[in-house]
PALOZA-137119 format. One record per residue (C-alpha): residue number from 1; residue in one letter; chain; x, y, z. Coordinates in steps of 0.2 Angstrom, whole numbers. Last residue first. Example, Ala and Ser with C-alpha at 12.3 -4.5 7.8 and 13.67 -1.06 7.14 Angstrom:
2
+-----+----+----+-------+-------+-------+
|   i | aa | ch |     u |     v |     w |
+-----+----+----+-------+-------+-------+
|   2 |  s |  A |    68 |    -5 |    36 |
|   1 |  a |  A |    62 |   -22 |    39 |
+-----+----+----+-------+-------+-------+
This chain:
176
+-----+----+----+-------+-------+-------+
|   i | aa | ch |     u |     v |     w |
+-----+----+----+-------+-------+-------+
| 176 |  x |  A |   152 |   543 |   656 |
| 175 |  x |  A |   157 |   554 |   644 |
| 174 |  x |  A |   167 |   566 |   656 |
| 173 |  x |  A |   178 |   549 |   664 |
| 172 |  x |  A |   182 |   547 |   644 |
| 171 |  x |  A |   186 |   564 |   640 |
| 170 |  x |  A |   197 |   565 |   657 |
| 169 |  x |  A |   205 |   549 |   652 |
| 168 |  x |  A |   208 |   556 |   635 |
| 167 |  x |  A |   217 |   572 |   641 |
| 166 |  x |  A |   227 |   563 |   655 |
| 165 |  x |  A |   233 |   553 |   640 |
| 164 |  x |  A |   238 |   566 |   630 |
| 163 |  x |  A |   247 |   574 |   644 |
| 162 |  x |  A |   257 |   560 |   648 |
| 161 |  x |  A |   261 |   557 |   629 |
| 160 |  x |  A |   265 |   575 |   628 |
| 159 |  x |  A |   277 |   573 |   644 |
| 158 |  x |  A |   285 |   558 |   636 |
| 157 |  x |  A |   289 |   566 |   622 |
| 156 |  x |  A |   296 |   583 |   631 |
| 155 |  x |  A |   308 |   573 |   643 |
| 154 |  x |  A |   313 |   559 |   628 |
| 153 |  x |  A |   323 |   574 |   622 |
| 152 |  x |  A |   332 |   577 |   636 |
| 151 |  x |  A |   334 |   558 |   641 |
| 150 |  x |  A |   342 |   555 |   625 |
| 149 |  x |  A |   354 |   571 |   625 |
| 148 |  x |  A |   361 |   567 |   642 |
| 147 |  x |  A |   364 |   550 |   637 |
| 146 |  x |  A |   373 |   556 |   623 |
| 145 |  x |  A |   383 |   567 |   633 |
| 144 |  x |  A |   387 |   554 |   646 |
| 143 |  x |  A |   395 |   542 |   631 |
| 142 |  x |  A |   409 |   551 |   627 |
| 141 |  x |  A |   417 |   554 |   644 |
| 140 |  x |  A |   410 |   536 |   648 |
| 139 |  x |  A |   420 |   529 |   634 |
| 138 |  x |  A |   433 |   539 |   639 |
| 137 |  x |  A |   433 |   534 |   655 |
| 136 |  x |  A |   433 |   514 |   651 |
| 135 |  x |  A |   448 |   516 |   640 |
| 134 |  x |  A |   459 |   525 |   653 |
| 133 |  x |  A |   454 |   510 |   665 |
| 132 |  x |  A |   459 |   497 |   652 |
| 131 |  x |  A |   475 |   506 |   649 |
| 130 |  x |  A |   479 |   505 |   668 |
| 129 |  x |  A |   475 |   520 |   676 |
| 128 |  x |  A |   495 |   526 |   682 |
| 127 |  x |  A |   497 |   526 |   702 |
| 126 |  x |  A |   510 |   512 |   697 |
| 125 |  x |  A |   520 |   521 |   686 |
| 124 |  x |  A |   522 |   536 |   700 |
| 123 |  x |  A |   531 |   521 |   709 |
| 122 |  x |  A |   543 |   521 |   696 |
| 121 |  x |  A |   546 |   539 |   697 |
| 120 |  x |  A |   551 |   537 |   713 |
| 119 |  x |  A |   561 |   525 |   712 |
| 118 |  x |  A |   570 |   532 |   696 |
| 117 |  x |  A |   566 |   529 |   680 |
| 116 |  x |  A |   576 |   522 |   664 |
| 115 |  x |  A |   573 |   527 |   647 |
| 114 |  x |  A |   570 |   515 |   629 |
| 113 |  x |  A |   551 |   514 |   631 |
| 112 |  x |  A |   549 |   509 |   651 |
| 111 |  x |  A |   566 |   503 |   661 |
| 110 |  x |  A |   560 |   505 |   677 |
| 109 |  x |  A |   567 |   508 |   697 |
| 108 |  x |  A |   568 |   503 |   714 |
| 107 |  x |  A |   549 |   497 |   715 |
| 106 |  x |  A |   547 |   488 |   732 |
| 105 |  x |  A |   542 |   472 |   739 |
| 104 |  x |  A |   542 |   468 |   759 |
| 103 |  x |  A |   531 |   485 |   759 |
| 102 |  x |  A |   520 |   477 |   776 |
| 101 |  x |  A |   514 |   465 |   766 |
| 100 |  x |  A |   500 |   472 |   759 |
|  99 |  x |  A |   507 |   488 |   754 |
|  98 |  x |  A |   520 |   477 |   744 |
|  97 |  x |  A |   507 |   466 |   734 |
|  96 |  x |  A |   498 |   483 |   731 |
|  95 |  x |  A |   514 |   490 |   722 |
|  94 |  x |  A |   519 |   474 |   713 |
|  93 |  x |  A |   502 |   471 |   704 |
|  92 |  x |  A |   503 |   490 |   700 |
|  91 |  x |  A |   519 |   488 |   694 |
|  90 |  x |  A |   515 |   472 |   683 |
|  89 |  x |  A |   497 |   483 |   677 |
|  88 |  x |  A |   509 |   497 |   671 |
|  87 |  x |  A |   520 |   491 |   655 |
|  86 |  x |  A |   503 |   481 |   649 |
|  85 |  x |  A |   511 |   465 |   638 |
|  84 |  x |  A |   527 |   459 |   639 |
|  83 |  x |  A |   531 |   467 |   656 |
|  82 |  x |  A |   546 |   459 |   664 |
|  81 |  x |  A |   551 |   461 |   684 |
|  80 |  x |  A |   568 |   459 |   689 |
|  79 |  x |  A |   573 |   454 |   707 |
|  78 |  x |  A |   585 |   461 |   717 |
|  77 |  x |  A |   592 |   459 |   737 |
|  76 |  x |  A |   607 |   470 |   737 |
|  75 |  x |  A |   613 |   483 |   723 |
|  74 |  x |  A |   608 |   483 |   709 |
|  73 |  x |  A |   602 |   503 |   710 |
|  72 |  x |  A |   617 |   508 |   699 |
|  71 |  x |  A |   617 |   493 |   687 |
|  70 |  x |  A |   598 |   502 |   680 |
|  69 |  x |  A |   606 |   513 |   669 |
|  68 |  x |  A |   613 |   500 |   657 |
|  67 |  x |  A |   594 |   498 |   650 |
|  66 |  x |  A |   596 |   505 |   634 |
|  65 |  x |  A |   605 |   490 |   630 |
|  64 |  x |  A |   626 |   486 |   630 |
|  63 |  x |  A |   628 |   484 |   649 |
|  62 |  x |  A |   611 |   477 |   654 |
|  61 |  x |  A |   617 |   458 |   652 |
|  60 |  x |  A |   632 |   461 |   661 |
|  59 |  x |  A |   622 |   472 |   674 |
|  58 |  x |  A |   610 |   459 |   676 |
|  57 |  x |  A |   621 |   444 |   678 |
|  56 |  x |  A |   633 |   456 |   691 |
|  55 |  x |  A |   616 |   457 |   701 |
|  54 |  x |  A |   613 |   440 |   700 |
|  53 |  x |  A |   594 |   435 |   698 |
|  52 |  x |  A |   576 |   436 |   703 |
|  51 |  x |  A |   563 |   436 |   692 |
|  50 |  x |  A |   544 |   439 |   692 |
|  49 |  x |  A |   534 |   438 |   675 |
|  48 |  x |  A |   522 |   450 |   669 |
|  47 |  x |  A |   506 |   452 |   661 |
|  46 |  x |  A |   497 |   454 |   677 |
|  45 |  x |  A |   492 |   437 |   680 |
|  44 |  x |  A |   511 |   435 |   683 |
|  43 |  x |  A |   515 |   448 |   692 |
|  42 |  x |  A |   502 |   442 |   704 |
|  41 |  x |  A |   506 |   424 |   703 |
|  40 |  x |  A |   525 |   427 |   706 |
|  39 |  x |  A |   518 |   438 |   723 |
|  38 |  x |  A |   510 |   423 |   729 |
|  37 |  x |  A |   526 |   413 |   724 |
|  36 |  x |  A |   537 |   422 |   734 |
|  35 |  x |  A |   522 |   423 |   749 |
|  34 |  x |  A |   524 |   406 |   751 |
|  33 |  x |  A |   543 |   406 |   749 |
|  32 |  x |  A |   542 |   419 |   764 |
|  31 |  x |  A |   548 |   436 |   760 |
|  30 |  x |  A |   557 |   447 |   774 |
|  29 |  x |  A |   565 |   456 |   760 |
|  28 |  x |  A |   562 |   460 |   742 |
|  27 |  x |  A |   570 |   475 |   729 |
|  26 |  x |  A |   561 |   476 |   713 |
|  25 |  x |  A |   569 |   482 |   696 |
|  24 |  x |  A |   556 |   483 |   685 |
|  23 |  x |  A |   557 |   480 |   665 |
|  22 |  x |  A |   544 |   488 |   651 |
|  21 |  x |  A |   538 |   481 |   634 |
|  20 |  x |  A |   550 |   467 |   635 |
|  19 |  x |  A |   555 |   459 |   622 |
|  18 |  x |  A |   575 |   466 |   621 |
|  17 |  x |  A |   576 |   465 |   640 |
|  16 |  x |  A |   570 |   447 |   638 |
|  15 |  x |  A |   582 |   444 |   627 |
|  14 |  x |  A |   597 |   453 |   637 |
|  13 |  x |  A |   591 |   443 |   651 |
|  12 |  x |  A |   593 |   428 |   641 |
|  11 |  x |  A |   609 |   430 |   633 |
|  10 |  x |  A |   616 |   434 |   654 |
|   9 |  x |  A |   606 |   419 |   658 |
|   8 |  x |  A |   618 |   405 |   644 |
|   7 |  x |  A |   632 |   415 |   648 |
|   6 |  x |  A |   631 |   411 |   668 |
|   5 |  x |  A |   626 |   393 |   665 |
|   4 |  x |  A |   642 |   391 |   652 |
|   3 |  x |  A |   652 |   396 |   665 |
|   2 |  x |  A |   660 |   414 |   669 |
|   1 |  x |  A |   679 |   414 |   675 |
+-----+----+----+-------+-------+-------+
């Protein structure tokens, strides 16, 4: 018979489900509380926020959103992974946690822009540039043409000013 507790977290999973730009399911093992709470910073700082809960909370809370595909991979030891802001830097941030520690942290799956993702698309995720990154290569994408464009004009201009120059100290070295 579900308590109060249990339908009071099933309303808020299916909350945060709602407002999340993005939802990972992560499995964990071997994780020290230490290293729990490392790994809770990380998600944290990037834009995320680390969970871990029931399976049959998750599925209950799952069941009526676009998210019901994820019940199929909750299944052992889960946590769920919010993104209210950048849907990719929280997976990164959970990617390079797990290659550091020996893959105790792994993507399962995603819920990203009303779909679900499989593990190993959800790991593809992760190698995404963050938007920041994609935003810094255009800008160098657009701005290597211009510098280009500055330094070849200034080429010929600074030549004539060298020439010039050479021309009047050779006057002035003749004159004297």
């Amino acid at each position: 018979m579900p308590t109060e507790q249990k339908r009071e977290t099933v309303a808020a999973l299916k909350t945060a489900i709602a407002e999340s730009q993005g939802l990972y399911v992560t499995e964990f093992s071997r994780l020290s509380a230490n290293a729990m709470n490392d790994l809770r910073a990380q998600v944290e700082q990037a834009g995320g926020r680390f969970v871990v809960v029931k399976n049959r909370l998750m599925k209950l809370a799952a069941a009526d959103t676009g998210a019901a595909g994820l019940s199929d991979v909750m299944i052992g030891p889960r946590a769920l992974v919010f993104c209210y802001e950048d849907p990719i830097a929280p997976a990164k941030a959970i990617s390079k946690f797990g290659e550091d520690h020996a893959n105790a942290v792994t993507l399962k799956a995603a819920y990203v822009d009303g779909k679900v993702f499989d593990e190993a698309q959800a790991k593809m995720m992760a190698d995404i540039p963050s938007r920041e990154e994609l935003l810094a290569a255009v800008v160098s994408a657009i701005a290597a043409p211009v510098t280009g464009l500055v330094h070849a004009l200034g080429g010929p201009t600074s030549d004539l000013v060298f020439t010039v120059q050479a021309v009047a100290d050779k006057r002035g070295d003749s004159a004297a």
